[in-house]
Legacy VTK file of the C-alpha trace (Angstrom):
# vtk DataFile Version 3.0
C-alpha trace
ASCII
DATASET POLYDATA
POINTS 447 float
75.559 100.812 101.671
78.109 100.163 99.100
81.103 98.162 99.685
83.508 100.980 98.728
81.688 102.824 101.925
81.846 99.748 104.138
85.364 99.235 103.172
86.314 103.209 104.293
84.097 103.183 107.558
86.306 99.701 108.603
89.648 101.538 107.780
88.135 104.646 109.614
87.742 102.731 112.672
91.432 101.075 112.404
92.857 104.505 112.548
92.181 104.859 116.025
91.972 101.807 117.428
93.970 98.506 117.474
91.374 96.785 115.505
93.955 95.681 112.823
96.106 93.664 115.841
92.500 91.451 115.942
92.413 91.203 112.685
95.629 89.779 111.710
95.696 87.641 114.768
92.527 86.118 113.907
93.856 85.719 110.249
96.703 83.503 111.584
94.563 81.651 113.422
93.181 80.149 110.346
94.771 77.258 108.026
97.922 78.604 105.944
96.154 77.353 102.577
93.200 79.017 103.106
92.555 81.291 99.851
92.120 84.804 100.164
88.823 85.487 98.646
86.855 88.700 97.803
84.162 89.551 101.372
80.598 90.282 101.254
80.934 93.705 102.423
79.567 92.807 105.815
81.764 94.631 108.526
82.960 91.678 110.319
84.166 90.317 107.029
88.361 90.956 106.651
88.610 89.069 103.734
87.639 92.170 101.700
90.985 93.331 100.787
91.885 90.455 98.417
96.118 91.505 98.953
97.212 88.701 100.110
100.168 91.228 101.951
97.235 91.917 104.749
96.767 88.600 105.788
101.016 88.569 107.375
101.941 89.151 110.734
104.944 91.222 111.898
106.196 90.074 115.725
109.362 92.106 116.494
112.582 90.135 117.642
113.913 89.718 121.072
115.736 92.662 120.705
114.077 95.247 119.785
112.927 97.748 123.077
110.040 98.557 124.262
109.949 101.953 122.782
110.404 100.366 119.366
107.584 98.180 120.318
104.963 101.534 121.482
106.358 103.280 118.528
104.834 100.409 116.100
101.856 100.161 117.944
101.169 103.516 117.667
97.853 104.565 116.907
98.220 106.995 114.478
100.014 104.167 111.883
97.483 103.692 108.689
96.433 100.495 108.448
98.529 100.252 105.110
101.798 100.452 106.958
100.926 98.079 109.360
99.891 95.435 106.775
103.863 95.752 105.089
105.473 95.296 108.678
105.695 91.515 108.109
108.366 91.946 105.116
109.738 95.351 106.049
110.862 94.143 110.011
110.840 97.881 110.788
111.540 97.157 114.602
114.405 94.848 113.726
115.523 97.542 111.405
115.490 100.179 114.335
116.702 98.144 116.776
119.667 97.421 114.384
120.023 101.284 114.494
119.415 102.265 118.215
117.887 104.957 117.891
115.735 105.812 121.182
113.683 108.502 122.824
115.257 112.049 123.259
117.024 111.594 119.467
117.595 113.771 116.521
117.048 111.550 113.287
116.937 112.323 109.288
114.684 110.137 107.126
116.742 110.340 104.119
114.241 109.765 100.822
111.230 109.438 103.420
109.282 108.469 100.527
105.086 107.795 101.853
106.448 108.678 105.491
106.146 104.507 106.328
109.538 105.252 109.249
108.454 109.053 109.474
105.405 107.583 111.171
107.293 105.070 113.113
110.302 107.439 114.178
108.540 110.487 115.613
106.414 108.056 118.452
110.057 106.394 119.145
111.708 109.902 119.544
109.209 111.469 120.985
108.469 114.981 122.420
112.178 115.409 123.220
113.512 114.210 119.660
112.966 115.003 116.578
112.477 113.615 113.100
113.649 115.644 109.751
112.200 113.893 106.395
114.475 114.812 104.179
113.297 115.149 100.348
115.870 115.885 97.931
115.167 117.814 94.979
114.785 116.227 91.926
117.514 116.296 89.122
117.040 118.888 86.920
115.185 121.508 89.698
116.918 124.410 90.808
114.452 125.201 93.337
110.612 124.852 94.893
109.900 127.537 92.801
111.190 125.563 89.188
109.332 122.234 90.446
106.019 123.592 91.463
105.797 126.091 88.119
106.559 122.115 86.192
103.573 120.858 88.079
101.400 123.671 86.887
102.127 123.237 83.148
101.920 119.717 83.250
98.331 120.237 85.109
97.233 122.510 82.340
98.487 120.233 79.481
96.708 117.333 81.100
99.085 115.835 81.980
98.764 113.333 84.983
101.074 113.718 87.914
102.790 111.362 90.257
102.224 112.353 93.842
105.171 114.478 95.143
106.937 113.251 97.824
107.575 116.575 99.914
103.653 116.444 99.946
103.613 113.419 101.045
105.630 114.462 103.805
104.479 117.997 104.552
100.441 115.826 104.823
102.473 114.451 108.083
103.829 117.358 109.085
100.521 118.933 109.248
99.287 116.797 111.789
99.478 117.685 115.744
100.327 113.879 116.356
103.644 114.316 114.767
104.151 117.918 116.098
108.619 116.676 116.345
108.301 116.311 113.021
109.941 119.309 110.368
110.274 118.216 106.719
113.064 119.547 104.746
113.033 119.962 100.995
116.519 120.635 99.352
119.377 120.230 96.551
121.808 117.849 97.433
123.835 118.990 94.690
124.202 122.518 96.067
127.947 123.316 96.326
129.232 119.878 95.331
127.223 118.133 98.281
124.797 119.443 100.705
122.810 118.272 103.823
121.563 121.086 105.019
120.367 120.233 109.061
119.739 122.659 111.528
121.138 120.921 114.367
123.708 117.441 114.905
122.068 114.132 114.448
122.354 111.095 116.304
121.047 108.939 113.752
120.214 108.709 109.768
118.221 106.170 108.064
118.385 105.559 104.709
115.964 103.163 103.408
116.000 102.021 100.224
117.248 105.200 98.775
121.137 105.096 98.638
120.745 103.552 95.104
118.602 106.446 93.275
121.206 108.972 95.138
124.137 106.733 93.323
121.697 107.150 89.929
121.702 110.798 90.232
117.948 111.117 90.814
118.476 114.083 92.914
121.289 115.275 90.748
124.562 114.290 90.078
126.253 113.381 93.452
130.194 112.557 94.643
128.921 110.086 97.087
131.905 110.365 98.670
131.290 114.424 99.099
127.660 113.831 99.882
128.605 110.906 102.950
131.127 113.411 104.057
128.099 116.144 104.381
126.208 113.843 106.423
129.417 112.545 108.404
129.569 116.604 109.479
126.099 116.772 110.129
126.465 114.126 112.812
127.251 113.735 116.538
130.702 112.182 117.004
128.853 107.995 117.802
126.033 108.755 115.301
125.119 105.896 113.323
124.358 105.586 109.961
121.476 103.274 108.746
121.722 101.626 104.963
119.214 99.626 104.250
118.751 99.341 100.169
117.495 96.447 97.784
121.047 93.760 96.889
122.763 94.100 93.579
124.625 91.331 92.425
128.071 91.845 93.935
130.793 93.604 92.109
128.291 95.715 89.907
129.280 98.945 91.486
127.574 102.278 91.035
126.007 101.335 87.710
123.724 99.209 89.310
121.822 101.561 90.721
119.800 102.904 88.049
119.376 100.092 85.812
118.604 97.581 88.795
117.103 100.343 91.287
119.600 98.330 93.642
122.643 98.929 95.366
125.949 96.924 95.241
126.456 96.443 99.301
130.459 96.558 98.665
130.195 99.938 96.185
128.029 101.617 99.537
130.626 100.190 102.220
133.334 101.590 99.884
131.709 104.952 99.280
130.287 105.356 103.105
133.953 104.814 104.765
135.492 106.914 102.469
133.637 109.825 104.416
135.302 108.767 107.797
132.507 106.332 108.847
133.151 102.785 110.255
131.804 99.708 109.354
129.658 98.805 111.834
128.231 95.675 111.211
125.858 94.077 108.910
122.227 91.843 109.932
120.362 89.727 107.320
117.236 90.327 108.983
116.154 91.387 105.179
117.783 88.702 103.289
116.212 86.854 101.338
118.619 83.499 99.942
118.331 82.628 96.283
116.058 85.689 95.040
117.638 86.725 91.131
119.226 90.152 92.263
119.558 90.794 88.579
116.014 91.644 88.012
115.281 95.288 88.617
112.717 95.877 91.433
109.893 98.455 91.536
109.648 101.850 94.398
107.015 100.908 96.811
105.495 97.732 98.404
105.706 95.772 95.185
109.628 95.765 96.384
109.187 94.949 100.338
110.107 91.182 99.485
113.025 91.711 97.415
116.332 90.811 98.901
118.063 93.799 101.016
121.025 94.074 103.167
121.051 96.047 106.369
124.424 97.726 106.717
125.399 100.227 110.046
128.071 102.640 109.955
129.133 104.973 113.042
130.864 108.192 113.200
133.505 107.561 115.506
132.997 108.247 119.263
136.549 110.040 119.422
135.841 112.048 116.039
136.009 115.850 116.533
132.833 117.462 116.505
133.701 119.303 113.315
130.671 120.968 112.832
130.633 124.738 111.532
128.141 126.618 112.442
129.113 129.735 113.830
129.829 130.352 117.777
129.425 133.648 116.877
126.590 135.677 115.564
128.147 136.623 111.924
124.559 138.415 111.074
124.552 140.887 113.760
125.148 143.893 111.448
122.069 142.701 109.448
119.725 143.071 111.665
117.743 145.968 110.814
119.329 146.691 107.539
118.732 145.337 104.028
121.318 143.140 101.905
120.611 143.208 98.384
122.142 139.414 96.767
122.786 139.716 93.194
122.281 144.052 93.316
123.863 144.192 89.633
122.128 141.522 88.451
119.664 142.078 85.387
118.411 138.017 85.748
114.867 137.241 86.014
115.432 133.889 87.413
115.467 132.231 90.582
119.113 132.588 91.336
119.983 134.994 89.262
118.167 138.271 89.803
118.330 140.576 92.794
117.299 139.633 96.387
116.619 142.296 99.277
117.169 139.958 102.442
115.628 141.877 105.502
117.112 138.850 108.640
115.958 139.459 112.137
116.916 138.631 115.201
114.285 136.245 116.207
115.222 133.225 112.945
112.980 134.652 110.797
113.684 136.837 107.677
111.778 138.239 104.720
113.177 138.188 101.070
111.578 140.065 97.907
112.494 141.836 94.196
110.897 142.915 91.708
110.648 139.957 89.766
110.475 137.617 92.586
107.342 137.273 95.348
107.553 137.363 98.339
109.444 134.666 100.321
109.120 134.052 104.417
110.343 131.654 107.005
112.904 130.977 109.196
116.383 130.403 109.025
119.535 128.355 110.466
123.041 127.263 110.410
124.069 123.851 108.907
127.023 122.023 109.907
128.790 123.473 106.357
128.513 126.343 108.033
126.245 127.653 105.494
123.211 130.314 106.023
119.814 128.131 105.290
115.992 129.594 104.495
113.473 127.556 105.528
110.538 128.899 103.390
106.841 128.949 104.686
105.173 131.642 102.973
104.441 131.081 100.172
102.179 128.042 100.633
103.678 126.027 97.462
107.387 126.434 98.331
106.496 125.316 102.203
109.627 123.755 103.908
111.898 124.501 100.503
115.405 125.075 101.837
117.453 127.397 100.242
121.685 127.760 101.668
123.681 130.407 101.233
127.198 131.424 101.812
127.374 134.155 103.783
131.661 135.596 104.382
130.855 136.932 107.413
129.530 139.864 109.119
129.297 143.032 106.850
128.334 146.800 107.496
126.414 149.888 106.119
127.400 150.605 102.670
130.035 147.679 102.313
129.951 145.445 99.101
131.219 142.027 99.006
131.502 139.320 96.389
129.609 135.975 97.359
130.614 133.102 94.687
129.287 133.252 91.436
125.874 133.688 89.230
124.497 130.627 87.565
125.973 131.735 84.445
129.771 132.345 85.939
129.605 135.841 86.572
130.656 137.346 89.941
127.832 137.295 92.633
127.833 141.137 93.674
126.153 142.022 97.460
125.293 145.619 99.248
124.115 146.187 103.076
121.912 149.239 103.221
120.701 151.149 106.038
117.044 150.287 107.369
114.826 148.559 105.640
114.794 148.955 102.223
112.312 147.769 99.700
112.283 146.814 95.911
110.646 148.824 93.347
106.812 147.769 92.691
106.963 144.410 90.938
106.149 144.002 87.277
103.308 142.330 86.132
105.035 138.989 85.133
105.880 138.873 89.364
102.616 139.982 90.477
100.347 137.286 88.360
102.656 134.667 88.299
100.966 131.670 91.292
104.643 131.461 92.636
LINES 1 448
447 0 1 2 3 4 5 6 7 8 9 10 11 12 13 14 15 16 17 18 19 20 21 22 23 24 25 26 27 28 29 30 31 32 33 34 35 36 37 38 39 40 41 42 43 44 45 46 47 48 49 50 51 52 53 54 55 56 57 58 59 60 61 62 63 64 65 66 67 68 69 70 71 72 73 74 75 76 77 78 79 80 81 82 83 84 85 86 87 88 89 90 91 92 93 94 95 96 97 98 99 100 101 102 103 104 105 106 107 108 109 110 111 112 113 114 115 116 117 118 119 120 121 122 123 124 125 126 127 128 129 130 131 132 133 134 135 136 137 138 139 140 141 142 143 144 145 146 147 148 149 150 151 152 153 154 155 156 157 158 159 160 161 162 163 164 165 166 167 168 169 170 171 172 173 174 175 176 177 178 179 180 181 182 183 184 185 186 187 188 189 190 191 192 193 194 195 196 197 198 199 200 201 202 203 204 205 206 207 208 209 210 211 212 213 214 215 216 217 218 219 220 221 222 223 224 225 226 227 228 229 230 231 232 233 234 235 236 237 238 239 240 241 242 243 244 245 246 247 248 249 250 251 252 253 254 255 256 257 258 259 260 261 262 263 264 265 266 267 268 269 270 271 272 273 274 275 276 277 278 279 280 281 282 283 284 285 286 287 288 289 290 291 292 293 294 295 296 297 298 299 300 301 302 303 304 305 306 307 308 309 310 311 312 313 314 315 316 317 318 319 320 321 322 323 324 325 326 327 328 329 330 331 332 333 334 335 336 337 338 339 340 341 342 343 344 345 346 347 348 349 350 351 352 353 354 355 356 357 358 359 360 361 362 363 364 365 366 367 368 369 370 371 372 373 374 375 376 377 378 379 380 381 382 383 384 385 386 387 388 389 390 391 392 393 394 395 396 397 398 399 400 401 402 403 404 405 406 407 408 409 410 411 412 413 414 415 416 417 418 419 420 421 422 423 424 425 426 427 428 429 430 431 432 433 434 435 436 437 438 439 440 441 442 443 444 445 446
């Protein structure tokens, strides 16, 4: 057997088991300077993986609880996570947060899912976790960013793995059954964060500095903090954890140094209406050269980071929009047509028929669009939001609209405007009406 086999079947086994808790406690056991070297391939071998990362171990503080504790013992954690626990202090780091069982939490940039995976054991069956993956720059929609990977794919081109895979791979899985990815612009309308219900908690973990860089678009911080200031429960806190610039760089460190200038992100985060909470060096690291750029992934879990809380006030007003009344109940049964004068071909600019139901869910077609189905909600903006599942490759996209209110049979209504400036132009029909058959163009297209 080869050791590429033996090395799977022993990861295998870790997967549902505590075996990596023996492991690393038998590691630790041994002198400091022994070398890692590379392992024979027998089994019982754990020197195989020469990364010297494996052989740390990660023992939570004093204060973290004991559902922080079950949460990172969980055995559904990969192996791989558990081996970057020792420099990532991910109990410490939730502790620091407080978030508990029962909660409603945002990943923000869940990247690989490494807190996904710790958050939805801690929140459990009565909480929930929403990974939220922003759009990149440049991307209007799902639609735009999975017709890029195609072309690249048949250019041979290689691709990066994309992170709303990443997180839908999570979602897929029973274990994690609290867990609903959402895949939006941030940059819709200025700012956007686009939740179905108020949160008790966000974490942001090393990803405040490529939202500063405009990798998701370009953001007001201020605007985009004040989205997720709405989308919060008056006490919610507000996790930053993010990789130190050199203080008084500002904004522009962010996307030379992929780090964050702790003062620019106090500045920007209060601005919204959040307090300064407090601050813990748990991920401090004295003397490190902050003006060296660090790298996205576990090549970065040493590098010197601040831990900063913020916290809606308590006494804040819950100033949350979504509507107390139902402003769709005159769609029901009937067909609006978005866009009806529109001659666009494109996503956003060609006519919609939007049959909404009852129920959450809703159905929306043209002729040179396919077929689109999911659910939908109200975000704290106030703002109508499609939650796509059908079809497969623009799972979990979120799309928000503005809708003015309730409308009737035969009334047309303006709605904003048309990518290119022009008046957005609506119609409510009777029934259920249904676009002409599609052209060609929308019925070969894989979108």
């Amino acid at each position: 057997m080869s050791n590429r086999i033996v090395a799977a079947s022993i990861v295998a086994a870790c997967l549902a088991s505590t075996c990596l808790s023996t492991v690393l406690a038998a590691d630790a056991a041994k002198p400091a300077a022994a070398e890692v070297t590379k392992g024979s391939g027998d089994p019982n071998d754990t020197s195989f993986n020469p990364d010297p990362i494996f052989k740390q171990t990660y023992v939570p503080g004093k204060d973290v609880s004991p559902a922080v504790k079950a949460a990172l013992e969980d055995p559904m954690r990969p192996v791989w996570d558990r081996a970057r626990d020792a420099q990532r202090k991910p109990g410490d780091v939730l502790a620091i947060a407080g978030i508990k069982p029962g909660d409603k939490v945002v990943d923000l940039v869940p990247g690989d899912g490494y807190y996904t995976r710790i958050l939805s054991p801690l929140v459990g069956s009565k909480g929930k976790v929403y990974p939220l993956v922003p759009l990149p720059a440049g991307m209007r929609d799902g639609e735009m960013v999975r017709q890029k990977e195609a072309e690249a794919i048949k250019a041979g081109k290689p691709l990066p793995p994309n992170p709303v895979d990443q997180a839908l791979a999570i979602q897929n899985i029973a274990h994690y059954a609290n867990v609903t990815v959402l895949w939006q612009m941030l940059y819709q309308y200025g700012a956007q964060f686009g939740i179905p219900e108020q949160l008790d908690a966000v974490v942001a973990a090393n990803a405040y500095h490529d939202l500063q860089a405009g990798v998701y678009g370009k953001l007001d911080m201020t605007a985009e903090n004040k989205a997720i200031f709405q989308s919060m429960k008056p006490g919610g806190v507000y996790l930053v954890v993010d990789y130190a610039a050199p203080a008084g760089t500002g904004a522009g460190a962010s996307g030379v140094l992929h780090r964050a200038d702790k003062e620019q992100v106090k500045k920007e985060v209060t601005a919204a209406g959040f307090t300064f909470d407090g601050e813990n060096p748990i991920l401090a690291v004295a003397g490190q050269d902050n003006t060296r750029p660090t790298m996205s992934g576990k090549a970065s879990d040493g590098a010197d980071q601040f831990v900063l809380r913020f916290k809606k006030p308590a006494n804040a007003s819950n100033d949350t929009l979504r509507p107390r009344v139902d402003p769709l109940a005159g769609y029901y049964g009937n067909t609006e047509i978005s866009n009806y004068l529109s001659k666009g071909t494109v996503s956003g600019n060609r006519p919609r028929y939007d049959l909404y139901n009852a129920d959450g869910t809703y159905e929306e077609m043209g002729m040179t669009n396919p077929l689109q189905e999911g659910t939908w909600y109200w975000d704290a903006a106030g703002h109508n939001c499609e939650i796509h599942q059908f079809p497969s490759t623009q799972r979990n996209f979120i799309v928000c609209h503005v809708l003015t209110g309730s409308h009737k049979v035969g009334e047309i209504w303006g709605e904003g405007n048309l990518p290119d400036g022009t008046p957005r132009r609506n119609i409510m029909l009777k029934g259920h009406v249904y676009p002409p058959v599609p052209t060609d163009a929308a019925i070969n297209t894989p979108y």
